[in-house]
Backbone as CSV, one residue per row, in Angstrom:
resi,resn,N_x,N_y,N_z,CA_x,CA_y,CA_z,C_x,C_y,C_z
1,UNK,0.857,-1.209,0.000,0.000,0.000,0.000,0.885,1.248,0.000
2,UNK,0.374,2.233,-0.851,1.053,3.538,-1.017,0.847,3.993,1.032
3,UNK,2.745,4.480,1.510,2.585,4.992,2.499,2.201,6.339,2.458
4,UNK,1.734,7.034,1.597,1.508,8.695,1.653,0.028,7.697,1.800
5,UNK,-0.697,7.122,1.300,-2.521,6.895,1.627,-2.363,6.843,3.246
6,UNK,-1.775,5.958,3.580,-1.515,5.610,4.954,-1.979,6.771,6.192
7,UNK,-0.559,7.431,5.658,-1.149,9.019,6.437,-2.141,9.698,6.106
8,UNK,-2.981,9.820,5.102,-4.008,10.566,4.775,-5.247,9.757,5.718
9,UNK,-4.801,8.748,5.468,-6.260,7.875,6.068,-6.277,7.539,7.320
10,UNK,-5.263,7.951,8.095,-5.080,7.548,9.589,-6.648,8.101,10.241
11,UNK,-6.689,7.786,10.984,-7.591,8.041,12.358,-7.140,9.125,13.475
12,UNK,-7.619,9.979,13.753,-6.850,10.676,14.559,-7.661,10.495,16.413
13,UNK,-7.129,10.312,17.011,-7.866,9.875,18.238,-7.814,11.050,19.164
14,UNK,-8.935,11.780,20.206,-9.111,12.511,20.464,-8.053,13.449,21.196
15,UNK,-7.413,12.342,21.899,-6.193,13.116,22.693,-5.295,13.664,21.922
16,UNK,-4.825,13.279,20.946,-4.150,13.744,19.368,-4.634,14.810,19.678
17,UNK,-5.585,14.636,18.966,-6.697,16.107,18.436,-6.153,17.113,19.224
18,UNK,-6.571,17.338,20.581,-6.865,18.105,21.853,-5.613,18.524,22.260
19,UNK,-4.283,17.820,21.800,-2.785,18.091,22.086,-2.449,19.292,20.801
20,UNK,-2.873,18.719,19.314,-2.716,19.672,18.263,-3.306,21.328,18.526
21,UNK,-4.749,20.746,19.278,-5.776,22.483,18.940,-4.853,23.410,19.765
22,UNK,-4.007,22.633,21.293,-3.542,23.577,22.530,-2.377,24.184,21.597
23,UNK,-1.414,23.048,20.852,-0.546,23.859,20.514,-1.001,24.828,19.797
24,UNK,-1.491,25.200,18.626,-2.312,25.975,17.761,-2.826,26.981,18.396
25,UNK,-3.403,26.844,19.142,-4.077,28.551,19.735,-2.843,29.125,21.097
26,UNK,-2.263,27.994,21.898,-1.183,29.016,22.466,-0.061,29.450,21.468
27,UNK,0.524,28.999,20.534,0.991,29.680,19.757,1.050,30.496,18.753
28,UNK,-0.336,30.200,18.162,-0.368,31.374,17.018,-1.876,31.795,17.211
29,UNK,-2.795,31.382,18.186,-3.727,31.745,18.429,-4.939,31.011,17.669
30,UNK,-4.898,30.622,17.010,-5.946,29.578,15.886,-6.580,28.841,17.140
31,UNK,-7.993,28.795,16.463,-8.679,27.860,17.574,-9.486,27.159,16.318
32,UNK,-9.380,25.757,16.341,-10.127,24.616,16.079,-11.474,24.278,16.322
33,UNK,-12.086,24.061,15.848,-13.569,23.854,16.743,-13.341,22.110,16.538
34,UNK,-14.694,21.487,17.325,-14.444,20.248,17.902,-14.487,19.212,17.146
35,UNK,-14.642,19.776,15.519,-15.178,18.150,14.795,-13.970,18.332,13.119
36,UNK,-12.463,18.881,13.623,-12.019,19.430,12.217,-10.744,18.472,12.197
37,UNK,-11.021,16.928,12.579,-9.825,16.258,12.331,-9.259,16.063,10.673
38,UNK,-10.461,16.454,10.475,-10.445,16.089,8.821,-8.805,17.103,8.126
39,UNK,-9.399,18.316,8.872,-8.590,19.513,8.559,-6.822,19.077,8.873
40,UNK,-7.001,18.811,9.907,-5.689,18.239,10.342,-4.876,17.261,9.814
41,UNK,-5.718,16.432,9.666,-5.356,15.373,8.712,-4.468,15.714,7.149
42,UNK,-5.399,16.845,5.941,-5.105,16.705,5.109,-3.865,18.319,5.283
43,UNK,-3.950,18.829,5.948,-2.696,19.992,6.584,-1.430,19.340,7.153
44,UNK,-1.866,18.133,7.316,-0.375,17.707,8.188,0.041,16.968,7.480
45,UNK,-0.922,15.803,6.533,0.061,14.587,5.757,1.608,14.659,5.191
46,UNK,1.092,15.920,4.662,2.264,15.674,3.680,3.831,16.215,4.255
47,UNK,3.738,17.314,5.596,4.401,17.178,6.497,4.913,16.047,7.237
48,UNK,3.762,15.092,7.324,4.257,14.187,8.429,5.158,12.977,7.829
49,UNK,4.620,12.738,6.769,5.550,11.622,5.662,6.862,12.453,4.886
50,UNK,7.049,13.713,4.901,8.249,14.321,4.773,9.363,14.200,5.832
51,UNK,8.592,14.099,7.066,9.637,14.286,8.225,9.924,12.905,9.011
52,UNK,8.570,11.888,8.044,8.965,10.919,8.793,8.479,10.222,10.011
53,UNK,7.205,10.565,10.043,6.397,10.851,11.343,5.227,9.293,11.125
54,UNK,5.406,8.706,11.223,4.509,7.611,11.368,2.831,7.318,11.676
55,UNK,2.656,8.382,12.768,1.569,9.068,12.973,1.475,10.339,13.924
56,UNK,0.063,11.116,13.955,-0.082,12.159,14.821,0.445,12.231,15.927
57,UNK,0.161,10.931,16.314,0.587,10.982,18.358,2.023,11.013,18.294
58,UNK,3.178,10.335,16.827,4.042,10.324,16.982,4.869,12.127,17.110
59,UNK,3.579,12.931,15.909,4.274,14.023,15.846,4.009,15.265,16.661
60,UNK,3.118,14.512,17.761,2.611,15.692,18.997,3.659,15.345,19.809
61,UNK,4.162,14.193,20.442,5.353,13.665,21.047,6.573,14.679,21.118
62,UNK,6.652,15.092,19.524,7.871,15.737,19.585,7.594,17.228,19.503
63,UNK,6.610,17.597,19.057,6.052,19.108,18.833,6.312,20.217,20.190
64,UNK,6.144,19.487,21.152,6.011,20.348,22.339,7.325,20.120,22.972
65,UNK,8.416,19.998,22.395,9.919,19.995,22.691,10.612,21.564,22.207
66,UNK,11.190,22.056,23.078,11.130,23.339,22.460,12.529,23.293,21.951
67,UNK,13.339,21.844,21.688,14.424,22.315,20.967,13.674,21.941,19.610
68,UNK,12.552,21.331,19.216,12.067,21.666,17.701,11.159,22.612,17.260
69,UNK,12.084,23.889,17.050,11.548,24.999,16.736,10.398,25.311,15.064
70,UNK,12.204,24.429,14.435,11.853,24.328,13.208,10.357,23.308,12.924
71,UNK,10.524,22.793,13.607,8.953,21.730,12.984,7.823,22.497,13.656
72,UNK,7.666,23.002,15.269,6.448,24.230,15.192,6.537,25.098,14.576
73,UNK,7.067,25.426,14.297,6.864,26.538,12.483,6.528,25.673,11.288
74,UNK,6.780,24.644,11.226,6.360,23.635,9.831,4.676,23.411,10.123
75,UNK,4.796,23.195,11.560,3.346,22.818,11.633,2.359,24.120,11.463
76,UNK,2.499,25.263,11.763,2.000,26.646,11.926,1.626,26.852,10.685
77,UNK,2.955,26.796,10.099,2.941,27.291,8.753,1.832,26.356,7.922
78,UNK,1.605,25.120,8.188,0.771,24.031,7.415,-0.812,24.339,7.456
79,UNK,-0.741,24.707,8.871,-2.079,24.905,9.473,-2.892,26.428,9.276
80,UNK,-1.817,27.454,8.946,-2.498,28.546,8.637,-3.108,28.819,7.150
81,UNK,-4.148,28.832,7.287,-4.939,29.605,5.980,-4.195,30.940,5.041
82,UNK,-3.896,30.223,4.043,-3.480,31.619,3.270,-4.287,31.782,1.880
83,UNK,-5.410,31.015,2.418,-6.597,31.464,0.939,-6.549,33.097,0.708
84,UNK,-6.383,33.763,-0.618,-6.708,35.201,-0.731,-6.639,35.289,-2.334
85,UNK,-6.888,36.795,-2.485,-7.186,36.994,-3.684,-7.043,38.388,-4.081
86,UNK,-6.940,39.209,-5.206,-6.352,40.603,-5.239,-7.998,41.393,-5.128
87,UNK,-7.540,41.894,-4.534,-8.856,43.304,-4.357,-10.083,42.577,-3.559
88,UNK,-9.987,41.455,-2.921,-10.704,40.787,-2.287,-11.795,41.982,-1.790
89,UNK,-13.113,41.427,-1.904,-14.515,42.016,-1.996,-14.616,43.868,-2.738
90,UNK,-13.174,44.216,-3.014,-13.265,45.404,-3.708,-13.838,46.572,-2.827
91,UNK,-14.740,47.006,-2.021,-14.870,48.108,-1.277,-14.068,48.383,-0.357
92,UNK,-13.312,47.889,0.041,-12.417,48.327,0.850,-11.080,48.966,0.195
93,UNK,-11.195,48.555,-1.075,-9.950,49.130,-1.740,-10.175,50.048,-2.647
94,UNK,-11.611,50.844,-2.790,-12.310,51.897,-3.487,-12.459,52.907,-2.580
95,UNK,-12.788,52.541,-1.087,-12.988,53.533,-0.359,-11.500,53.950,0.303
96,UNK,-10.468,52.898,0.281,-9.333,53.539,0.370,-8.735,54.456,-0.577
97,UNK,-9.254,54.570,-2.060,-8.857,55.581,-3.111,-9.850,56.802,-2.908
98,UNK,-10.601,56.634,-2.153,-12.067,57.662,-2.490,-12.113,57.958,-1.008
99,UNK,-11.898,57.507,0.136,-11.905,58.285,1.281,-11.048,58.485,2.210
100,UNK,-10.163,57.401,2.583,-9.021,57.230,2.915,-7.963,58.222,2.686
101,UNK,-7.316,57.743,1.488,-5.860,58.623,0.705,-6.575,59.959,0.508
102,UNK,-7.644,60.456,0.033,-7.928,62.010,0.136,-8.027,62.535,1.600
103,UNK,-8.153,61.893,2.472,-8.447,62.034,3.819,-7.187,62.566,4.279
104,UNK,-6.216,61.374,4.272,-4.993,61.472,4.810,-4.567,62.942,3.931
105,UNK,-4.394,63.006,2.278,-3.896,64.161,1.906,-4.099,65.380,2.458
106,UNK,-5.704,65.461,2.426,-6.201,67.102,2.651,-5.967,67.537,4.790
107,UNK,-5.544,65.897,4.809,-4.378,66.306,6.517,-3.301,66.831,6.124
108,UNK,-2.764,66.416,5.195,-1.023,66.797,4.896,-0.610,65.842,5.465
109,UNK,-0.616,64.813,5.204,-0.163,63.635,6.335,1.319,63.322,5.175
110,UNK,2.500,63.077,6.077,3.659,62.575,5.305,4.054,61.322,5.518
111,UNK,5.114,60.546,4.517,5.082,59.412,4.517,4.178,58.637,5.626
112,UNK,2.974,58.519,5.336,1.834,58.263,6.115,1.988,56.160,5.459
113,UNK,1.578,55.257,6.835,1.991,54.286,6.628,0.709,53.305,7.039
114,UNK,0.790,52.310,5.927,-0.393,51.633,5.998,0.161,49.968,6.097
115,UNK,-0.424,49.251,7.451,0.130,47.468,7.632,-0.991,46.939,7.162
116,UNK,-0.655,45.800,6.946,-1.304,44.602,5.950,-0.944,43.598,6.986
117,UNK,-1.984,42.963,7.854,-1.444,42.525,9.141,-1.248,41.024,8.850
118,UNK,-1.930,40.510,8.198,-1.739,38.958,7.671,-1.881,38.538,6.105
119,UNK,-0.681,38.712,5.617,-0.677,39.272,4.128,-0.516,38.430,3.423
120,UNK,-0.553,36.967,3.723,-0.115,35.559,3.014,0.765,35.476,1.960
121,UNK,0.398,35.441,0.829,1.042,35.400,-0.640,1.419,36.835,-1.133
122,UNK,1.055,37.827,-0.317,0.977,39.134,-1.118,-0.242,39.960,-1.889
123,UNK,-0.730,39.156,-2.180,-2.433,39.793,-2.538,-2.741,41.261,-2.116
124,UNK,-2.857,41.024,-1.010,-3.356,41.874,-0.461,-2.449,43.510,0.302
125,UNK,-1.443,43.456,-0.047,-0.629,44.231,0.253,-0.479,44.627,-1.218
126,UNK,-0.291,44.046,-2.450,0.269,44.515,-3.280,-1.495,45.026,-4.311
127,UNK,-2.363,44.671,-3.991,-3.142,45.686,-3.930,-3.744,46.493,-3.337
128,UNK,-3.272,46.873,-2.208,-3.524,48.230,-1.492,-1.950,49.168,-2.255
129,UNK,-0.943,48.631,-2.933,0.185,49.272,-3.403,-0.719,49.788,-4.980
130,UNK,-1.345,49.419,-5.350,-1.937,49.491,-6.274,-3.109,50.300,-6.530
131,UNK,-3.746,50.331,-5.367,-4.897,51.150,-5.084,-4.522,52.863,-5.041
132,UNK,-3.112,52.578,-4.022,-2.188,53.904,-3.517,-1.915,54.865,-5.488
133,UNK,-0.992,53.546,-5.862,-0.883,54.143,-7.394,-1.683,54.801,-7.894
134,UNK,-3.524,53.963,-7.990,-3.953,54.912,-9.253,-4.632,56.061,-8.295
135,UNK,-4.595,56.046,-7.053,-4.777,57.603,-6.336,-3.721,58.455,-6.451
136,UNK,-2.525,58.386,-6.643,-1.135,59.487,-7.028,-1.523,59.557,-8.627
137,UNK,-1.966,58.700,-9.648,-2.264,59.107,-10.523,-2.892,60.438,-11.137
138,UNK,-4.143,60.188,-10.477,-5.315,61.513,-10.012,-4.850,62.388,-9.059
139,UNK,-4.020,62.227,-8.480,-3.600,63.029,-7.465,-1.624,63.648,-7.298
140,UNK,-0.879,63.748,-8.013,0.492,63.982,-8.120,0.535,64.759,-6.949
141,UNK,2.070,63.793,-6.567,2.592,64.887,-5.473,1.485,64.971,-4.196
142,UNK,1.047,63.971,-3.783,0.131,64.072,-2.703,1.283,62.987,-1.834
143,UNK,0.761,62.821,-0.994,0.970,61.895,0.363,2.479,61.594,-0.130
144,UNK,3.578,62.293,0.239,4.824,61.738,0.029,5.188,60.674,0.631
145,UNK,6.141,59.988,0.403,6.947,58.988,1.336,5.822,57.580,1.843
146,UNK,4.471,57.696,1.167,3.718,56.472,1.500,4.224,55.060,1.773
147,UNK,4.476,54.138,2.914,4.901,52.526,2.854,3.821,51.984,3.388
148,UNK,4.041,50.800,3.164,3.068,49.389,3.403,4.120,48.724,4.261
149,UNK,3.442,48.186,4.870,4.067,46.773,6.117,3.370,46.119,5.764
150,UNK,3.951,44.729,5.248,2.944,43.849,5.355,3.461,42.339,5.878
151,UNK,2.842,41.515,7.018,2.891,41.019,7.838,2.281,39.489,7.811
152,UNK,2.697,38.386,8.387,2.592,37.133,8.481,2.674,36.436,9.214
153,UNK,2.360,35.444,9.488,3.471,34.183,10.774,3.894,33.598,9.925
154,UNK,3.483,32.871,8.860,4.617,32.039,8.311,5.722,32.330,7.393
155,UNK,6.887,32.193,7.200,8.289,32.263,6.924,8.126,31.990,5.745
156,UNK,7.268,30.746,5.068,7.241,30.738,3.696,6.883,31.626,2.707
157,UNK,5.389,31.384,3.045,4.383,32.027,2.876,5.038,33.797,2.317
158,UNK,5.753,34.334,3.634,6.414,35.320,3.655,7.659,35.441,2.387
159,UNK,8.085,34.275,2.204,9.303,34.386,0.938,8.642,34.482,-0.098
160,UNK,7.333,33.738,-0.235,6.856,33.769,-1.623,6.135,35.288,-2.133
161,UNK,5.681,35.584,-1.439,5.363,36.870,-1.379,6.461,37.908,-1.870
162,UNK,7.525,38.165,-1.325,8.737,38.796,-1.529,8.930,39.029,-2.545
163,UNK,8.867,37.371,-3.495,9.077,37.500,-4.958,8.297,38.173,-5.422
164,UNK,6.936,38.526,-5.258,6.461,39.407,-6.438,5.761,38.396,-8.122
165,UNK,6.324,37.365,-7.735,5.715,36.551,-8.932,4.271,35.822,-8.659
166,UNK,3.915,35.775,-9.860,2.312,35.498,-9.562,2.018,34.187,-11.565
167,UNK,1.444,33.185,-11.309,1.508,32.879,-12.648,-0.482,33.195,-12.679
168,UNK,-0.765,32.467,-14.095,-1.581,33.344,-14.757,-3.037,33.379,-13.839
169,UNK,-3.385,31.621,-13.723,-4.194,31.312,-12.240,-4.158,32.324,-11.462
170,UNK,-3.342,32.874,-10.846,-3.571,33.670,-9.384,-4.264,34.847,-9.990
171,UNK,-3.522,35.545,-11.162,-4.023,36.818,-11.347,-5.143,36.639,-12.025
172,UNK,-6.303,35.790,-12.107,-7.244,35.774,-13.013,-8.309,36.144,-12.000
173,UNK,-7.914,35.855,-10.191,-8.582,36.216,-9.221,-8.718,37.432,-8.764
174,UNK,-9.276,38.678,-9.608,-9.037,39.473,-9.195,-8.234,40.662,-9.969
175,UNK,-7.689,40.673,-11.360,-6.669,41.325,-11.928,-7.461,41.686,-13.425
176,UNK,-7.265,42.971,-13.223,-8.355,43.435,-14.687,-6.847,43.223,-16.010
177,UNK,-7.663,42.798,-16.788,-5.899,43.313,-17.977,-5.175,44.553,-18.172
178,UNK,-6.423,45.856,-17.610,-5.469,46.867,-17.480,-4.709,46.760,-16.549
179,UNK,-5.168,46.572,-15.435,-3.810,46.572,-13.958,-3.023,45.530,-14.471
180,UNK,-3.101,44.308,-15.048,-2.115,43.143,-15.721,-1.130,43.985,-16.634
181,UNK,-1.212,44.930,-17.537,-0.493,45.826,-18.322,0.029,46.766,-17.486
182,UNK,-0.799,47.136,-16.867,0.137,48.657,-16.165,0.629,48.344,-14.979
183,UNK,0.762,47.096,-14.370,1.142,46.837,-12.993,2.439,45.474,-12.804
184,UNK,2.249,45.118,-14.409,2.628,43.444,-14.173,3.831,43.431,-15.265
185,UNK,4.994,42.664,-14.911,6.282,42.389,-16.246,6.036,41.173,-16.460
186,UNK,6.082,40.665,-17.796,5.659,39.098,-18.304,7.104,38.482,-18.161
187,UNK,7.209,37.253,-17.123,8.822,36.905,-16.714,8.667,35.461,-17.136
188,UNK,8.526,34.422,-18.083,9.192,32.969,-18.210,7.656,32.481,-17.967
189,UNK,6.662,33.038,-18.473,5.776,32.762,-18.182,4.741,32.911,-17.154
190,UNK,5.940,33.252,-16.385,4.813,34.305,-15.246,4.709,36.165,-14.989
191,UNK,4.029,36.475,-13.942,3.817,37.883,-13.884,4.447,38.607,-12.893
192,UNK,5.115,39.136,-13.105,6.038,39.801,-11.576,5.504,41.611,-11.252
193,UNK,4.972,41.695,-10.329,4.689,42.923,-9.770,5.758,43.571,-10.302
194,UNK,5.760,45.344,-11.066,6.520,46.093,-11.243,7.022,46.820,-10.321
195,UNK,8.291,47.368,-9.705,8.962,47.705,-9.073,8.255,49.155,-8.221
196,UNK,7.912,49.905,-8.978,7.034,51.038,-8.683,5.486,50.463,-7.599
197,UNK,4.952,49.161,-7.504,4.220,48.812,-6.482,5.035,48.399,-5.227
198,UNK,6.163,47.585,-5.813,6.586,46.270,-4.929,7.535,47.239,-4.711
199,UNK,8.365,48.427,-4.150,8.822,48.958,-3.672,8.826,49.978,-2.497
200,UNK,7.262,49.851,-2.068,6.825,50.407,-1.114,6.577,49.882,-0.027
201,UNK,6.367,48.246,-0.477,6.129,46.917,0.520,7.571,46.640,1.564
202,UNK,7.330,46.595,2.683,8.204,46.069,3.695,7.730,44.528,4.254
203,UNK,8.437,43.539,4.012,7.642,42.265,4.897,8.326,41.922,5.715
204,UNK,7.726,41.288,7.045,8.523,41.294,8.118,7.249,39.673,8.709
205,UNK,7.709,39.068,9.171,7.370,37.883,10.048,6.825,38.686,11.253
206,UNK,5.624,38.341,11.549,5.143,38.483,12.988,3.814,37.653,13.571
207,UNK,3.597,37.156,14.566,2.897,36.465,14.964,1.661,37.888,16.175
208,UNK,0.668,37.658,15.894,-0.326,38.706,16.041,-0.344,38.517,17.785
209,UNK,-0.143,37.335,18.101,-0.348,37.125,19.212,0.976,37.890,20.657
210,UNK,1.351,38.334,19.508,2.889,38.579,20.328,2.954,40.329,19.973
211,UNK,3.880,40.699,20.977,3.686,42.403,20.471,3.980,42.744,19.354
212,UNK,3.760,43.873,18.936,3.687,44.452,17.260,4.800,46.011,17.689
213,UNK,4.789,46.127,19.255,5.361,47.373,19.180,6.193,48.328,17.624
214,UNK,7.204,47.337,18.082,8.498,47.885,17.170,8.108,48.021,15.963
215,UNK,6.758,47.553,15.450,6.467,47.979,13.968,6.456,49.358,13.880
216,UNK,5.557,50.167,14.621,5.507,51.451,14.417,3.645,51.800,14.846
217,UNK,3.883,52.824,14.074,2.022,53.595,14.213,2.018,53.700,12.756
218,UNK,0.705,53.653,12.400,0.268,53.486,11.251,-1.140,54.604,11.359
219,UNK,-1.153,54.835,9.651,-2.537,55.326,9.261,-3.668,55.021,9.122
220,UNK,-3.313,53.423,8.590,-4.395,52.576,8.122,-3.901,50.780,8.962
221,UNK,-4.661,50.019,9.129,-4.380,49.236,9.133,-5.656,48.113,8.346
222,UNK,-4.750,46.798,7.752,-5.865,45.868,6.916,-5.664,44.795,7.680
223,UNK,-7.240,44.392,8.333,-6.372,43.049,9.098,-7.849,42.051,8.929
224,UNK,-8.492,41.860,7.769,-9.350,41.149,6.901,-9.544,40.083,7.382
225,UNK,-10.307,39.492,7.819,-10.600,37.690,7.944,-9.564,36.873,8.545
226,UNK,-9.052,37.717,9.448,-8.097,37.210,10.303,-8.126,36.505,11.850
227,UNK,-9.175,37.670,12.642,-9.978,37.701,13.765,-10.648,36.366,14.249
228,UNK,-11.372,35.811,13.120,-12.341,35.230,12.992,-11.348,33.364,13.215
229,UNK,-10.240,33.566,13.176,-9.435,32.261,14.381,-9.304,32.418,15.284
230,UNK,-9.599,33.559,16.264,-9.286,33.575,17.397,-9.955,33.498,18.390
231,UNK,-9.635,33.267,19.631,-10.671,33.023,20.827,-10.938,34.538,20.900
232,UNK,-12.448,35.060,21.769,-12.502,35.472,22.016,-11.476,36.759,22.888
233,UNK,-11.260,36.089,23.773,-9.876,36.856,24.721,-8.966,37.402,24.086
234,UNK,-8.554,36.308,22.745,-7.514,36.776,22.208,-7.632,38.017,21.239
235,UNK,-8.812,38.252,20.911,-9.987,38.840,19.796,-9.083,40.286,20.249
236,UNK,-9.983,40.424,21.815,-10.306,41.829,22.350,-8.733,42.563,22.664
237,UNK,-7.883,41.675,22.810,-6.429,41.895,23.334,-5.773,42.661,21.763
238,UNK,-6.000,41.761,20.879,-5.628,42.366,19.674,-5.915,43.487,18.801
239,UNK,-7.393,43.498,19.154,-7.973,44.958,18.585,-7.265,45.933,19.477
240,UNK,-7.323,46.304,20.731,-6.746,47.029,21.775,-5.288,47.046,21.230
241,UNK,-4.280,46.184,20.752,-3.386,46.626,20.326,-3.016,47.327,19.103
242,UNK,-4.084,46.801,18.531,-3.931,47.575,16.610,-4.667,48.899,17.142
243,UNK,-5.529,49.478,18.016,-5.696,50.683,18.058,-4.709,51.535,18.695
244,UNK,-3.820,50.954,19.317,-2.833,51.168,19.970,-1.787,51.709,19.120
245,UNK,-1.577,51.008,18.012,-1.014,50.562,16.835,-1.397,52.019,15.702
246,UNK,-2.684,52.509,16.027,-2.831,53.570,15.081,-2.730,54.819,15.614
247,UNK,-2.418,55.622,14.644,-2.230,57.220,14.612,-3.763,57.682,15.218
248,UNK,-3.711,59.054,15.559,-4.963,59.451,16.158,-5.629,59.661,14.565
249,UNK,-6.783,59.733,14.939,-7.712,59.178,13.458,-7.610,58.405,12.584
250,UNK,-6.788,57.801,12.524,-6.362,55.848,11.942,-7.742,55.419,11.650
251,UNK,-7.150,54.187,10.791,-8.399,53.653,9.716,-8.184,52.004,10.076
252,UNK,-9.327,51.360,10.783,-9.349,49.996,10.941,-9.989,49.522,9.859
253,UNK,-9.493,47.958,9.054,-10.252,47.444,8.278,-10.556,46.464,8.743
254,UNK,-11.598,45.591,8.691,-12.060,44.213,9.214,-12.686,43.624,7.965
255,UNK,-13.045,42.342,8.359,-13.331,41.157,7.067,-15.112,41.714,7.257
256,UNK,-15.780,40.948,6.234,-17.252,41.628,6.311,-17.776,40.769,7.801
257,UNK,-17.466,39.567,8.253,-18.116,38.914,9.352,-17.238,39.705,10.306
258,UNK,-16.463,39.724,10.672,-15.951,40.775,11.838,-16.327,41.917,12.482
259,UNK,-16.464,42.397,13.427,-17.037,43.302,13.912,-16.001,44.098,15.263
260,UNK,-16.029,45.062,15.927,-15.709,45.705,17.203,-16.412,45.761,18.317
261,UNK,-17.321,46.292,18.013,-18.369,46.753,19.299,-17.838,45.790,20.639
262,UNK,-17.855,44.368,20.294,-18.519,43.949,21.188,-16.690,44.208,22.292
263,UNK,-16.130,44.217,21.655,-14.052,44.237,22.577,-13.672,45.603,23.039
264,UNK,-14.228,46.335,22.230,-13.985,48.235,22.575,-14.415,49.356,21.402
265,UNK,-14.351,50.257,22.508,-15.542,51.457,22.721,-14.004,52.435,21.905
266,UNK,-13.151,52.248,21.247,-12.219,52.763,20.664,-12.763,53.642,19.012
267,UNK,-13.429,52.987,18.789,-13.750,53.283,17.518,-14.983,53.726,16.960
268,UNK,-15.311,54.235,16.257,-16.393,54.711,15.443,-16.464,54.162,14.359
269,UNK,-17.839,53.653,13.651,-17.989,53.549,11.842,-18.121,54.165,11.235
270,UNK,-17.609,54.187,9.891,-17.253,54.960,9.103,-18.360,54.466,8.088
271,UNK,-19.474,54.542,7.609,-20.377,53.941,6.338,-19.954,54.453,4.894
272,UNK,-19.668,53.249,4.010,-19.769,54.161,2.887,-20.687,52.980,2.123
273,UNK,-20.865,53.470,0.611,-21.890,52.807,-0.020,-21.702,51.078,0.280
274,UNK,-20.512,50.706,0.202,-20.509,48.923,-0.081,-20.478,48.366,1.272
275,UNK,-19.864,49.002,2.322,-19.273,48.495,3.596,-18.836,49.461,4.651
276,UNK,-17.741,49.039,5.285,-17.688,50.235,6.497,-16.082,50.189,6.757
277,UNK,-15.690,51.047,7.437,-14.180,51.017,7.938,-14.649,51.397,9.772
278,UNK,-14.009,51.171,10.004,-13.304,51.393,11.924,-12.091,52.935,11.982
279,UNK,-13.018,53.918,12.519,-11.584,55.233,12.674,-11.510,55.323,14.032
280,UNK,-10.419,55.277,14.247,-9.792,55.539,15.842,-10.260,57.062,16.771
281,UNK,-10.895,56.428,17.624,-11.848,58.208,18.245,-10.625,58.966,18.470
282,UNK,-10.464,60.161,18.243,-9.495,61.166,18.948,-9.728,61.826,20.079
């Protein structure tokens, strides 16, 4: 019998389970709900027959050893969601050209700085770099010195991004042929972000659960469908820090199921036609 079926088809037995979810939410905060062995299963296989792992219980055994750093990051990295897509639901990246960036301008705001708090592949950072563009278009000589942070836990995830390459699949999610022409260099068959976006981007590894200090203060922050792994506790701790995190009148973004109200009294909504933003009370 093929040993890669082997691992796919294992059984995972509850104490497994219940050893995986603890590591997962004390370390990167992800919480599991009670019936997602399935998930685990097809996130870990191909890890576990790479490294050699016989089964789950064998690779919880060693997981919680803190001289294997490198494999809780293999596992993190396996387990985090980096589904995304460029301009994902689109109002948030219209009202950043249409209320946002005129906002910040008619402040005089300088190199004014916007994080991308869980930025997976790049998507999503390199169209808010994009959004920024065709507002300096219409707008020359506005908001000098503009950067992006954009942010991750996983290390891979984070390299691939870096590159800037995208083949034709990715950009069909999301990528009009004009932004494909005016945004994109045709490289060996694939598409590489032009230097004029991907030069504003900073990426840096960070785990949300852990301080953000040293990033800085920001104007804007995008932190999209991110929330929505976390426990509660961990929810309210994090918003409190990203407001922390923003400039006085700062711009929160959230995923459309996400919400504030219920963690802190920090913020106000902002309505515009498609959706809403979060501004930091002054």
């Amino acid at each position: 019998m093929n040993p890669e079926r082997i691992v796919e088809r294992q059984q995972i037995n509850q104490q497994e389970y219940n050893a995986i979810r603890e590591f997962l939410e004390k370390s990167c905060g992800i919480v599991l709900g009670d019936n997602k062995q399935y998930l685990v299963n097809s996130r870990l296989a191909h890890l576990m027959k790479e490294q050699g792992f016989a089964s789950l219980g064998d690779l919880v055994k060693v997981l919680y050893s803190s001289r294997h750093r490198k494999l809780q990051l293999s596992v993190i990295d396996a387990m985090t969601t980096n589904e995304t897509s460029w301009f994902r639901d689109n109002h948030p990246y219209e009202s950043l050209k249409k209320i946002i960036l005129p906002d910040l301008s008619d402040r005089k705001i300088q190199n004014a700085a916007i994080w991308s708090t869980a930025c997976s592949s790049g998507q999503e950072p390199y169209s808010v770099s994009m959004s920024i563009q065709e507002y300096l278009r219409s707008r020359p000589s506005t908001l000098p010195g503009v950067r992006i942070v954009a942010t991750d836990i996983s290390p891979s995830i984070l390299k691939e991004a870096q590159t800037g390459l995208f083949d034709n699949t990715s950009l069909c999610r999301g990528i009009t042929e004009e932004y494909k022409k005016r945004y994109f260099d045709s490289i060996n068959g694939q598409w590489r972000i032009k230097p004029i976006i991907r030069d504003r981007i900073t990426f840096k590894e960070i785990n949300l659960l852990q301080s953000f200090f040293l990033l800085g203060r920001f104007d804007c922050i995008f932190c999209r469908n991110v929330l929505i792994y976390f426990s509660s506790a961990n929810k309210e701790d994090i918003i409190n820090r990203l407001a922390d995190a923003l400039k006085p009148g700062g711009y929160l973004y959230l995923g459309g199921t996400e919400s504030i109200p219920h963690y802190t009294d920090r913020f106000e909504a902002v309505r515009f036609k498609h959706g809403m933003v979060y501004k930091l009370k002054e």
